[in-house]
Each structure stands twice: as C-alpha cells, then as structure tokens.
Residue frames as a rotation matrix with the C-alpha (Angstrom) as fourth column:
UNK 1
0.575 0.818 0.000 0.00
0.818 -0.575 0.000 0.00
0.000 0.000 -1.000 0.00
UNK 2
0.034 -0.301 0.953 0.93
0.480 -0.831 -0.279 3.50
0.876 0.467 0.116 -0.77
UNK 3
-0.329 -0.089 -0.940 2.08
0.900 -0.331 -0.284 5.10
-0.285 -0.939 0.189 2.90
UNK 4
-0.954 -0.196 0.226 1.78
0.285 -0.822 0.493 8.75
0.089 0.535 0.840 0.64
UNK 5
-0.612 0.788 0.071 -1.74
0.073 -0.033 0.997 8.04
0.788 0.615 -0.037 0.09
UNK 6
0.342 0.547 -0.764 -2.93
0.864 0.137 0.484 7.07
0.370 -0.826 -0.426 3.69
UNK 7
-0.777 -0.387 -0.496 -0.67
0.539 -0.817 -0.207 9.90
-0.325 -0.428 0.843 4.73
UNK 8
-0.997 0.078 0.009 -2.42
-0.073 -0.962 0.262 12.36
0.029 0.260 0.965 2.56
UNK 9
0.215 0.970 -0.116 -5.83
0.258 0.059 0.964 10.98
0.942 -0.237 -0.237 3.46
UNK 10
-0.034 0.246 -0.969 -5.42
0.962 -0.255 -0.099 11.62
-0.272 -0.935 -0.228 7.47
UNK 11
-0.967 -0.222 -0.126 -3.96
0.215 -0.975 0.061 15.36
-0.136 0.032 0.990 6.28
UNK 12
-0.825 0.562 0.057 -7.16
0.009 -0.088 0.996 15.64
0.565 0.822 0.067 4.34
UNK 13
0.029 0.892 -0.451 -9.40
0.359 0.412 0.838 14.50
0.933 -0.186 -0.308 7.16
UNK 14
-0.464 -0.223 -0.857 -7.85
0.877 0.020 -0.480 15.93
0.124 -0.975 0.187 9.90
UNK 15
-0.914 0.365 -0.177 -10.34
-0.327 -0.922 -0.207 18.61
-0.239 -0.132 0.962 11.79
UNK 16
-0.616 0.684 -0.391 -13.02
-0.244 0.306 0.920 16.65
0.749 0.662 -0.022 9.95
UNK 17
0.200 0.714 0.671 -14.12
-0.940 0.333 -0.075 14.49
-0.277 -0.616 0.737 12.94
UNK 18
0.804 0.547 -0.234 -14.31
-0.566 0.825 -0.013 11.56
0.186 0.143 0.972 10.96
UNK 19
-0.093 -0.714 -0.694 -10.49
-0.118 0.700 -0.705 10.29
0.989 0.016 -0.150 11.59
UNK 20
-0.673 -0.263 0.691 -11.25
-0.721 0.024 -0.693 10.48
0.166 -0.965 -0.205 15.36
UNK 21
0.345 0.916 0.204 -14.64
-0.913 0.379 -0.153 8.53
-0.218 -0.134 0.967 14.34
UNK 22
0.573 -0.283 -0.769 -12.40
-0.496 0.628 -0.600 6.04
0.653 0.725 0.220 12.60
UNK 23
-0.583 -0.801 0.141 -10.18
-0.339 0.082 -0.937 5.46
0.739 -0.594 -0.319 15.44
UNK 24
-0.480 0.536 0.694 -13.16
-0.837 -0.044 -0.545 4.92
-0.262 -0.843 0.470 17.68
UNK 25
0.586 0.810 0.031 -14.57
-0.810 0.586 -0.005 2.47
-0.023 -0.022 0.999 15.47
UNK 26
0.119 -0.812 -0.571 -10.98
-0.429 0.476 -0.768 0.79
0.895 0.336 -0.292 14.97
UNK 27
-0.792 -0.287 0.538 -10.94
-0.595 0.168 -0.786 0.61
0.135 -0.943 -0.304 19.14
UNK 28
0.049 0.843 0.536 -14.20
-0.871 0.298 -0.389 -0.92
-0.488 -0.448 0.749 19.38
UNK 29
0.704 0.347 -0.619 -13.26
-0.615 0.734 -0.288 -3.49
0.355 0.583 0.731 16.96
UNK 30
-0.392 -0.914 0.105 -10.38
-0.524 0.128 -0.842 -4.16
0.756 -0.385 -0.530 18.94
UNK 31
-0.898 -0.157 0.411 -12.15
-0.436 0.442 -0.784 -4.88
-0.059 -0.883 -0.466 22.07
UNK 32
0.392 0.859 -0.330 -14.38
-0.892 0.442 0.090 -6.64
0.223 0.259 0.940 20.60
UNK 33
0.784 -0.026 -0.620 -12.77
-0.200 0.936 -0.291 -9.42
0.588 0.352 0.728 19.64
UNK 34
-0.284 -0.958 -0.038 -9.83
-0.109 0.072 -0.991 -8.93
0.953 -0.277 -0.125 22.77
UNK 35
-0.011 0.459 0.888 -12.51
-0.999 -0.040 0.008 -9.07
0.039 -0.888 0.459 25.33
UNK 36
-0.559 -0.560 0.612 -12.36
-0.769 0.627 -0.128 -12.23
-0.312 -0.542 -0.780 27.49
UNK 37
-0.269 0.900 0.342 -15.27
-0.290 0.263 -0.920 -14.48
-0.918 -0.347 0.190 25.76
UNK 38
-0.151 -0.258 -0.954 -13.95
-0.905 -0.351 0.238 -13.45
-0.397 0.900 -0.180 22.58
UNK 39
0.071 -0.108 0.992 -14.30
0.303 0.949 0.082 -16.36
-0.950 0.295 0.100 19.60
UNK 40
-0.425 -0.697 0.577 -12.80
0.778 0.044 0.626 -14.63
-0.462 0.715 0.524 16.95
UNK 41
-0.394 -0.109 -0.913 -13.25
-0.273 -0.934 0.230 -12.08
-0.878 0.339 0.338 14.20
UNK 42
-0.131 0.369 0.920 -15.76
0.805 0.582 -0.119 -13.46
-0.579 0.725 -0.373 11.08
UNK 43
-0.325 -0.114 -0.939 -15.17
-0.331 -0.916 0.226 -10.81
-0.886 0.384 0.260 8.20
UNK 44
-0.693 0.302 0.655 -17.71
0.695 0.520 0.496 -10.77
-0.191 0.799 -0.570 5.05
UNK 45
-0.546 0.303 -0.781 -18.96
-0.405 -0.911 -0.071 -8.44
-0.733 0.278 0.620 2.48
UNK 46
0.281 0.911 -0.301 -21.64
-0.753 0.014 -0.658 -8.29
-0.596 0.412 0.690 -0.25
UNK 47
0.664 0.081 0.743 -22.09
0.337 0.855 -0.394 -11.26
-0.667 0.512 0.541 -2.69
UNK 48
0.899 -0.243 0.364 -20.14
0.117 -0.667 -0.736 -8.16
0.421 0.705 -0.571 -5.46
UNK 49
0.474 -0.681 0.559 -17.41
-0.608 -0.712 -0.352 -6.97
0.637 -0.173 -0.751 -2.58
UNK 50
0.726 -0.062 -0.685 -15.34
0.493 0.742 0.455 -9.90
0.480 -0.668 0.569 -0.82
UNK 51
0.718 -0.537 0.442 -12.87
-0.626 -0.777 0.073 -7.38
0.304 -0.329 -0.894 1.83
UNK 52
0.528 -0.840 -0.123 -9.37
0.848 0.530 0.019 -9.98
0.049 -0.114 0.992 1.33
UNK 53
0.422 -0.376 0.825 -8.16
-0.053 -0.919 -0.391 -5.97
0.905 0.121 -0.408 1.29
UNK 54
0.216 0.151 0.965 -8.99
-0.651 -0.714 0.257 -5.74
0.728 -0.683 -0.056 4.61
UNK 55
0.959 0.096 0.268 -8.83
-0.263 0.658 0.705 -9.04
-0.109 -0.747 0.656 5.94
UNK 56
0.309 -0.949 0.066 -4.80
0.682 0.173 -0.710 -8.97
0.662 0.264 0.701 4.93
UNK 57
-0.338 -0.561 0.756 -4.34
-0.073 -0.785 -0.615 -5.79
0.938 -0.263 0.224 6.86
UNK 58
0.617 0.353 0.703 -5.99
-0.656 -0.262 0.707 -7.21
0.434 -0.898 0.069 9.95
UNK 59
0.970 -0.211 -0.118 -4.00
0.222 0.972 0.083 -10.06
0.097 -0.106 0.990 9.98
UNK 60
-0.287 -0.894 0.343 -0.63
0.341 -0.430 -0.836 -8.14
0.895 -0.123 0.428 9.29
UNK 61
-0.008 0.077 0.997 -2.01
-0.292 -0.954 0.071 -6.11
0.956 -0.291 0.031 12.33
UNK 62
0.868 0.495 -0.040 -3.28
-0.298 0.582 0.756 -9.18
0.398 -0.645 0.653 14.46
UNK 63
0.743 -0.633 -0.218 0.64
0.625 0.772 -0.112 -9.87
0.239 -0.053 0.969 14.38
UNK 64
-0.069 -0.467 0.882 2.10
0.114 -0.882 -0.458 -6.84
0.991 0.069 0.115 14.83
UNK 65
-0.249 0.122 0.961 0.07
-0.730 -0.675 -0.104 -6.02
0.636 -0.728 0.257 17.75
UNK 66
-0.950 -0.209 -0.234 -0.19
-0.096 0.904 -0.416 -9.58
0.299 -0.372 -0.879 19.29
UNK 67
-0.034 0.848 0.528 -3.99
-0.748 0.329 -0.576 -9.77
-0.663 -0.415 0.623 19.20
UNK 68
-0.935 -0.351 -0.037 -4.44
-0.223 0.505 0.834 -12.73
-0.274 0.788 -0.551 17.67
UNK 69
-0.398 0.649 0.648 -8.02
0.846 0.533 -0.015 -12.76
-0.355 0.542 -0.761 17.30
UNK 70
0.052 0.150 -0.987 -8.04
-0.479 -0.864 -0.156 -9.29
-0.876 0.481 0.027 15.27
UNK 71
-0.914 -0.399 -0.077 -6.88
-0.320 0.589 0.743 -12.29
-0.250 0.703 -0.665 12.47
UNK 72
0.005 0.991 0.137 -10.25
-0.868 0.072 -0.492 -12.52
-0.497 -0.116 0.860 10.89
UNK 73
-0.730 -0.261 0.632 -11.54
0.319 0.687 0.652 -15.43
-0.604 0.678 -0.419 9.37
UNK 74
-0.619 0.369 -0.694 -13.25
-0.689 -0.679 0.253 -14.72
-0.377 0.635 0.674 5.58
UNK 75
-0.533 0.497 0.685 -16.39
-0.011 0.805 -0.593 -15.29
-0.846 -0.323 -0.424 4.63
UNK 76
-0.767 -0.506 -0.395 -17.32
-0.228 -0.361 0.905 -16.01
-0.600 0.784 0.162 1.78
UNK 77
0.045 0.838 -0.544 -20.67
-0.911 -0.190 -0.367 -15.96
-0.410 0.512 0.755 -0.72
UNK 78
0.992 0.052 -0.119 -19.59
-0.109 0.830 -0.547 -19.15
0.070 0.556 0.828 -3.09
UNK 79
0.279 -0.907 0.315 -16.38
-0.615 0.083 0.784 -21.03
-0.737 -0.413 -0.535 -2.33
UNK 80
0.461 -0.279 -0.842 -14.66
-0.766 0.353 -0.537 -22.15
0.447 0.893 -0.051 -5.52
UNK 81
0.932 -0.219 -0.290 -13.56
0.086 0.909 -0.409 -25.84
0.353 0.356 0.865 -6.02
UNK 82
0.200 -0.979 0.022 -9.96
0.703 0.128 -0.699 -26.51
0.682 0.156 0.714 -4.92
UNK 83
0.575 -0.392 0.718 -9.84
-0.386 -0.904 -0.184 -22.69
0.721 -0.171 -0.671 -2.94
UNK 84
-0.533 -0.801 -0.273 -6.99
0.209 0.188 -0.960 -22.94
0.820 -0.569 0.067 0.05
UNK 85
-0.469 0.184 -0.864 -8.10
0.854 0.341 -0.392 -23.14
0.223 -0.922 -0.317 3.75
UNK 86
-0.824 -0.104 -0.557 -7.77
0.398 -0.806 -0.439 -19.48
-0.403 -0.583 0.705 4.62
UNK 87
-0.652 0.629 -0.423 -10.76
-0.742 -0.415 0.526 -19.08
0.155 0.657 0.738 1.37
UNK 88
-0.742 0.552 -0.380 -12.76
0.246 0.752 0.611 -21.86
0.623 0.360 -0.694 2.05
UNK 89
-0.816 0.079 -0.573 -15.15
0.521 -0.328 -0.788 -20.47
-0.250 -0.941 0.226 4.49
UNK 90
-0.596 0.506 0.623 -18.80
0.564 -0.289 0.774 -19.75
0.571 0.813 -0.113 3.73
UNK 91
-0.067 0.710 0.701 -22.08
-0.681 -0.546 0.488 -17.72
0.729 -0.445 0.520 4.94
UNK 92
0.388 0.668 -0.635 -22.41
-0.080 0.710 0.699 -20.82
0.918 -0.221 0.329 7.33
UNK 93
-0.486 -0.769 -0.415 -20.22
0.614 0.037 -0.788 -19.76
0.622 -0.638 0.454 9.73
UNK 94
-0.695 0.277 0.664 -22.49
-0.367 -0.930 0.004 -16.81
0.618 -0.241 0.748 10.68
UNK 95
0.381 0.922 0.068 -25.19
-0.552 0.168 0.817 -19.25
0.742 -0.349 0.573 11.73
UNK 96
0.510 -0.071 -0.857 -22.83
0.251 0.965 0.069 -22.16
0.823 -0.251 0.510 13.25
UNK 97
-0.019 -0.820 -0.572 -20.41
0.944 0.174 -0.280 -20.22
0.329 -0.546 0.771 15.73
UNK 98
0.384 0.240 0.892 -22.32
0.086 -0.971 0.224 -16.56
0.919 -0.009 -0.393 16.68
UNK 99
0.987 -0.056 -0.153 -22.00
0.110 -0.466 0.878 -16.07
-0.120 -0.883 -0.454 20.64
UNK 100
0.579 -0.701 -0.416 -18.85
-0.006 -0.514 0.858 -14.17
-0.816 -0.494 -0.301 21.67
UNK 101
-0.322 -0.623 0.713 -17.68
0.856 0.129 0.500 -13.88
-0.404 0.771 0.492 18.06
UNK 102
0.077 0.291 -0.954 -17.57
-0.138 -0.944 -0.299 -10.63
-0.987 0.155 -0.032 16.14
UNK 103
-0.133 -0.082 0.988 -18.66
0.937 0.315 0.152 -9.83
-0.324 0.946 0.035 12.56
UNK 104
-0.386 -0.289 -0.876 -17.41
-0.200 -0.901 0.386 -6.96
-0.901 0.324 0.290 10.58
UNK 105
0.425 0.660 0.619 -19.77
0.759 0.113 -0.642 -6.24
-0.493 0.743 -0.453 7.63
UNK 106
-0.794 -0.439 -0.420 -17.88
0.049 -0.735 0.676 -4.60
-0.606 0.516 0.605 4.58
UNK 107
-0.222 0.570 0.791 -20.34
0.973 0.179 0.145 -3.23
-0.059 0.802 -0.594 2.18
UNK 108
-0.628 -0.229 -0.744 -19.71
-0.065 -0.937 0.343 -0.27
-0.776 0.264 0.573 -0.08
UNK 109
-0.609 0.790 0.071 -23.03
-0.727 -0.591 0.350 -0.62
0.318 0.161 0.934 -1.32
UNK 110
0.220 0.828 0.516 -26.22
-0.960 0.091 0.263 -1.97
0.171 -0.554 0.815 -0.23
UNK 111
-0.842 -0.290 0.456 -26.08
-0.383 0.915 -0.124 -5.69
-0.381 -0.279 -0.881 1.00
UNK 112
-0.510 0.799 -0.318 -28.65
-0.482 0.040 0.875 -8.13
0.712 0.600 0.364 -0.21
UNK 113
0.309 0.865 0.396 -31.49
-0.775 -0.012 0.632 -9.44
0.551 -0.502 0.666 1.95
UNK 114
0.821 0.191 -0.538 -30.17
-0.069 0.969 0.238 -12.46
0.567 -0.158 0.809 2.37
UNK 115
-0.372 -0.888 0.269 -27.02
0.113 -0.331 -0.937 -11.13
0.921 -0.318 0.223 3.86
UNK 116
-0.277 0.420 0.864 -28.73
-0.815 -0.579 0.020 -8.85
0.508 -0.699 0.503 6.23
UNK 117
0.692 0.703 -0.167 -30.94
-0.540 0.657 0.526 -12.13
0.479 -0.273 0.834 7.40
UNK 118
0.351 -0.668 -0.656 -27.73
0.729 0.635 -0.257 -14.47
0.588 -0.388 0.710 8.23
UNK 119
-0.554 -0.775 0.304 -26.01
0.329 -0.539 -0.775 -11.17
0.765 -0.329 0.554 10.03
UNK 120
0.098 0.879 0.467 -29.48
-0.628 -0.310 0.713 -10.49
0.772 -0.363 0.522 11.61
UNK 121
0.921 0.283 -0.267 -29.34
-0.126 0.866 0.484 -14.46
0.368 -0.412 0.834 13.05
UNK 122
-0.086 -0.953 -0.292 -25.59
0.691 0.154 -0.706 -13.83
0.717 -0.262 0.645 14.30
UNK 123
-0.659 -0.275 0.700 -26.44
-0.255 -0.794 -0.552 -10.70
0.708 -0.542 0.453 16.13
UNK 124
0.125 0.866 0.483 -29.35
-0.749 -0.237 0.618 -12.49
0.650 -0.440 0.620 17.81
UNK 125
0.821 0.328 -0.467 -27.62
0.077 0.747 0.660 -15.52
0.565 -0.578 0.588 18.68
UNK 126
0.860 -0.422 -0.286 -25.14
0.293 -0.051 0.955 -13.49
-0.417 -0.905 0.080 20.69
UNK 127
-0.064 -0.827 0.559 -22.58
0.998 -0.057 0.031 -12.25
0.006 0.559 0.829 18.01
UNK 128
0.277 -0.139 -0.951 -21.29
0.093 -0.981 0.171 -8.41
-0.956 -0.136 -0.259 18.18
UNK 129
0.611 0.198 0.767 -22.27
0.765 0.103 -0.636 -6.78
-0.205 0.975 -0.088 14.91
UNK 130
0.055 -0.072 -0.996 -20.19
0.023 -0.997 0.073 -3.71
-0.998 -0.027 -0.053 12.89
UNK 131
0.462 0.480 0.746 -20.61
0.803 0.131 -0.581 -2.57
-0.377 0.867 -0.326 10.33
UNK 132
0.032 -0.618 -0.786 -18.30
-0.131 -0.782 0.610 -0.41
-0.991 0.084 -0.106 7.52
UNK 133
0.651 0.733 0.197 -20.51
0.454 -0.167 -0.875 1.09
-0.609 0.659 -0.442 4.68
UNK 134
-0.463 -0.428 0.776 -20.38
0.872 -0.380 0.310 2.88
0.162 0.820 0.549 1.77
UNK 135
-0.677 0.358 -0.643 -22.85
0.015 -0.867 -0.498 5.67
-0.735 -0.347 0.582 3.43
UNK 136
-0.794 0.585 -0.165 -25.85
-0.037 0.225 0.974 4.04
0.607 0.779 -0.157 1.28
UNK 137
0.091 0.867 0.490 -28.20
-0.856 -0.183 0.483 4.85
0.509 -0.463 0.726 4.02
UNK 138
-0.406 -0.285 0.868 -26.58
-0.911 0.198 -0.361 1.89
-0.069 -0.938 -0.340 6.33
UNK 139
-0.774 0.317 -0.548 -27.59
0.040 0.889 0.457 -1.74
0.632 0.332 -0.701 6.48
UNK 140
-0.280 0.932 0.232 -30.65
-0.442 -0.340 0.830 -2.80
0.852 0.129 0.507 7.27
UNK 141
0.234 -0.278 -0.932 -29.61
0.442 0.884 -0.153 -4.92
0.866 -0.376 0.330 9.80
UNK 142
0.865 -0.242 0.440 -29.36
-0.499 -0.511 0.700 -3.37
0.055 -0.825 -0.562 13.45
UNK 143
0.319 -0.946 -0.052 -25.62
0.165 0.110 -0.980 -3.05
0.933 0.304 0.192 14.04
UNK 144
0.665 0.270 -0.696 -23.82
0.746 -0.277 0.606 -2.35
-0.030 -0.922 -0.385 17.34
UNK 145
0.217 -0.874 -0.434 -21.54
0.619 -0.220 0.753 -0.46
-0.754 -0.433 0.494 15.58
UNK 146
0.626 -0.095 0.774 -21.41
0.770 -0.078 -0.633 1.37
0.121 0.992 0.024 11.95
UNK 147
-0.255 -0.741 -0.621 -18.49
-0.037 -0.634 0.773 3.40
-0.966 0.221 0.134 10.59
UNK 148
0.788 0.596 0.155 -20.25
0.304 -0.157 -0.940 5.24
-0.536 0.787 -0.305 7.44
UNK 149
-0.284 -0.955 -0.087 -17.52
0.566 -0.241 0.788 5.99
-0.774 0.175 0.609 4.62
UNK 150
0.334 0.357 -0.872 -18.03
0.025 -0.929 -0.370 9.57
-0.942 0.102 -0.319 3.05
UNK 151
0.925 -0.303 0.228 -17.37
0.251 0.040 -0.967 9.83
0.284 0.952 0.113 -0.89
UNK 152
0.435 -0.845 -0.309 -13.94
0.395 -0.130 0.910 11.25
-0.809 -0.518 0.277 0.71
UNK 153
0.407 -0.154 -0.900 -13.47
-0.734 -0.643 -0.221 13.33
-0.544 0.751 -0.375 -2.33
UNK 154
0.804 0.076 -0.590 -13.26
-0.546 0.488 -0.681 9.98
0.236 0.870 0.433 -4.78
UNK 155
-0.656 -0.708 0.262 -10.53
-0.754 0.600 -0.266 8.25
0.031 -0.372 -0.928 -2.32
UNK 156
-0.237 0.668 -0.705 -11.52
-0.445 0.571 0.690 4.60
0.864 0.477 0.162 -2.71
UNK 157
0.897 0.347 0.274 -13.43
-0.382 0.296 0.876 2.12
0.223 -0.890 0.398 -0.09
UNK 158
0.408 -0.730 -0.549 -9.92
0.587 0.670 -0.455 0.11
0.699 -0.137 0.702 -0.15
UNK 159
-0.273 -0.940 0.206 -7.89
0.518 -0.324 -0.791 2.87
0.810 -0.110 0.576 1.15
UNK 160
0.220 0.710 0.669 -10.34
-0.753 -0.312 0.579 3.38
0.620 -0.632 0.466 4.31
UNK 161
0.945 -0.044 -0.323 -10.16
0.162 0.923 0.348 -0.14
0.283 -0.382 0.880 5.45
UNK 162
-0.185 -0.936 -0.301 -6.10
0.512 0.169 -0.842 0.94
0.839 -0.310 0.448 6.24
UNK 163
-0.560 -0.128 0.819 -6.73
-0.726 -0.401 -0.559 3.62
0.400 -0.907 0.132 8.48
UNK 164
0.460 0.838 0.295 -9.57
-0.769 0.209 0.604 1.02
0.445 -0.504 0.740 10.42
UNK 165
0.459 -0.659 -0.596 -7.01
0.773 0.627 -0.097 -2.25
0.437 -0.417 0.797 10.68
UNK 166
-0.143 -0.724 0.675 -4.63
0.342 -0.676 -0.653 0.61
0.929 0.138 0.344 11.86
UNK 167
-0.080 0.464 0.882 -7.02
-0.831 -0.519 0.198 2.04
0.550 -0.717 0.427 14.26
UNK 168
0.874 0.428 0.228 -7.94
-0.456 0.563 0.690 -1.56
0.167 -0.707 0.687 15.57
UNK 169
0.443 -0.731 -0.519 -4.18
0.324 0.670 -0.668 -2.81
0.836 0.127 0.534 15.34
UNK 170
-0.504 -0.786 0.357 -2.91
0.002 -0.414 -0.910 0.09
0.863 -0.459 0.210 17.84
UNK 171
-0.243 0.077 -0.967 -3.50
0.789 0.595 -0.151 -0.25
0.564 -0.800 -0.206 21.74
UNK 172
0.539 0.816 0.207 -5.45
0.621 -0.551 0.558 1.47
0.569 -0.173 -0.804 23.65
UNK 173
-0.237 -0.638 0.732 -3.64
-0.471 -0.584 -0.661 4.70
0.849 -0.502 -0.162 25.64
UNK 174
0.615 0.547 -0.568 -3.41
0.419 0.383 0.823 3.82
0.667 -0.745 0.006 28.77
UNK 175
0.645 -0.267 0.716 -2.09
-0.527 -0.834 0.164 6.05
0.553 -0.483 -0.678 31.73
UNK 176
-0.336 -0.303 -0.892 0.88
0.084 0.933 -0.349 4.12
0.938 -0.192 -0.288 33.31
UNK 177
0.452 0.879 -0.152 0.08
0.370 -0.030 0.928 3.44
0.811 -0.476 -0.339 36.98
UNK 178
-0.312 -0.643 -0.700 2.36
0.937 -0.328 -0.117 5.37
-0.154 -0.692 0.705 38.36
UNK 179
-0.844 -0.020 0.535 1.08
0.200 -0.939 0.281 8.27
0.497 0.344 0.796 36.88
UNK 180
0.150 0.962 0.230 -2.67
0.119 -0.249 0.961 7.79
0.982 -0.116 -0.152 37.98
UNK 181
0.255 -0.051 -0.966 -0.95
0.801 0.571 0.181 7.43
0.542 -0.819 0.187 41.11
UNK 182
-0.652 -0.547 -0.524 0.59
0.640 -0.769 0.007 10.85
-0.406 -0.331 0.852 41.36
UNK 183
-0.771 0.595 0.227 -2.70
0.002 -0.354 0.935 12.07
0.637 0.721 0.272 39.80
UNK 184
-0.028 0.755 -0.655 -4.24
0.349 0.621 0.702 10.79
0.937 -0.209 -0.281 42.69
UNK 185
0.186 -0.275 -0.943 -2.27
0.954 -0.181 0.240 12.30
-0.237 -0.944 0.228 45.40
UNK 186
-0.850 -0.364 -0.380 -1.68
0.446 -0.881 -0.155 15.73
-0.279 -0.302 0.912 44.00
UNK 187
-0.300 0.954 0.006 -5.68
0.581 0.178 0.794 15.77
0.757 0.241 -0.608 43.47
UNK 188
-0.704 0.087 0.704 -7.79
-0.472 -0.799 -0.373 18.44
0.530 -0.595 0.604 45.58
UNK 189
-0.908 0.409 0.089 -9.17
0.277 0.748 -0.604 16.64
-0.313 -0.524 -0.792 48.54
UNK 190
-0.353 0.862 0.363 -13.19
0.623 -0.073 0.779 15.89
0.698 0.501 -0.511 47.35
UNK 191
-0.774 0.122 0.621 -15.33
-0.341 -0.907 -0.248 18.42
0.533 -0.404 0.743 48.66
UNK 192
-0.688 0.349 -0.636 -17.78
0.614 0.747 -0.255 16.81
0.386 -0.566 -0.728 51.23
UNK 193
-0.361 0.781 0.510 -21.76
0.060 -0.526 0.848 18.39
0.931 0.337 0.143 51.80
C-alpha cells in the first residue's frame, strides 16, 4: 500500500471528525474481539465486494500487535472448487459459531437481503455486529456499531479499510500506573456536603 496516500488521506481528514470517528470504530473493533469471551473475528462483504483488502491488513495487524483474534476469518458468498483453507469459508459460519464472536460487515453498497438475514441471526444468537458502509443509508440490519464511509473526495473504499485495521491494530492509551498514582495524590481533597 501506498504510505503517501494514507498519509495524505489523514492530512485531508484531519479537523473533519471523521479520523477520530475512525479510530473509535478501529478501538471498538479491537475490544471486541480482545474481550475475554472473545471467539474470533468473522469478516464478510456483499455477494459483489469480498474485503481480502482488509482481511490482509488485519492479519498483518493481528501480528504486529499480538492480538491474535483481530486475524479474521473470511467469509465467503460461493467457495470455488480446490480454494486454500484461509478461502474456504462460507455464509455458514455466521449461523454455526455466533456467541462471543464478532462480525465486521464490509459493504460499499447496499447488501442483499439475504445477507442482512444471516447477520441479523448472528447478532441475535449473541454475536457483536459492525458494520463499515459505503454511506448508502446503512444496512438494514441493526448493528452495534457502523463506521459510514463519506465519498472522501473519490478516495476509494480500499484505502479506508487501512486507516480502520490501523485504528484496531494500535493499543489502547493507557495512563501508566504510576502516573494515575501521582494524579491521585496531588488531586484536591473531594469536597464533602
């Protein structure tokens, strides 16, 4: 991937809102699938849009940043004869393995019904939905998450999906505990009624 390009997309967006929105949904996909219950990451777009973009860059991330279940596994619409392991992997996963398992809906444009219906029956039997449109007016599918993607002045859906693995590869801030400690003690004492 072009580093130039992602560069000059944050420049572009910064002030916007929406890279801080991006980061927020990148963190939420994070602890999704890093919370303690977790069963993995199931990643699958429209019958037209299969996101192997995106599922490479979570995986490069899932290793980087030592979550290993940020490593999604892809689902696919029609698995071809012969495909390798990592492709073989259909809509049937959505029904066979929902509780404590997260599914990241790509679809940069509308999903079809039947999508929606299997992603519906994952979020009901206990699966944490998100969802990362094209800004077609959102799936139809209650989500617990959506990260809408703005025409971004004609920057494609591909080159969106970096900042989001990005956002969900990097670790939350966290204050070290010495600090909260000396945050604590040079604190004004609560005021008491």
């Amino acid at each position: 991937m072009d580093a130039l390009r992602v560069s000059a997309l944050r420049e572009r967006l910064a002030g916007s809102g929406w890279l801080e929105s991006t980061r927020e949904f990148g963190g939420e996909l994070r602890r999704s699938v890093t919370r303690r219950a977790s069963r993995g990451l199931l990643l699958v777009g429209t019958e037209a849009y299969e996101p192997w973009h995106l599922a490479a860059h979570l995986d490069e991330e899932a290793a980087r940043s030592g979550a290993a279940l940020l490593a999604p596994t892809l689902l696919r619409h029609s698995v071809p004869a012969g495909a390798p392991a990592h492709l073989s992997h259909g809509l049937r996963l959505l029904s066979e393995r929902p509780r404590g398992t997260t599914v990241l809906l790509v679809a940069p444009a509308a999903p079809d019904e039947v999508l929606l219906e299997r992603v519906e029956d994952a979020r009901r039997g206990g699966a944490t939905v998100l969802a990362l449109d094209g800004d077609t007016g959102g799936p139809a599918a209650p989500v617990h998450q959506r990260l809408a993607v703005p025409g971004l002045a004609g920057e494609p859906f591909d080159l969106v999906q970096h900042l989001v693995s990005a956002a969900a590869g990097a670790p939350a801030a966290r204050t070290p505990r010495l600090a909260r400690l000396a945050e604590l003690l040079t604190a004004p004492p609560a005021l008491r009624w």
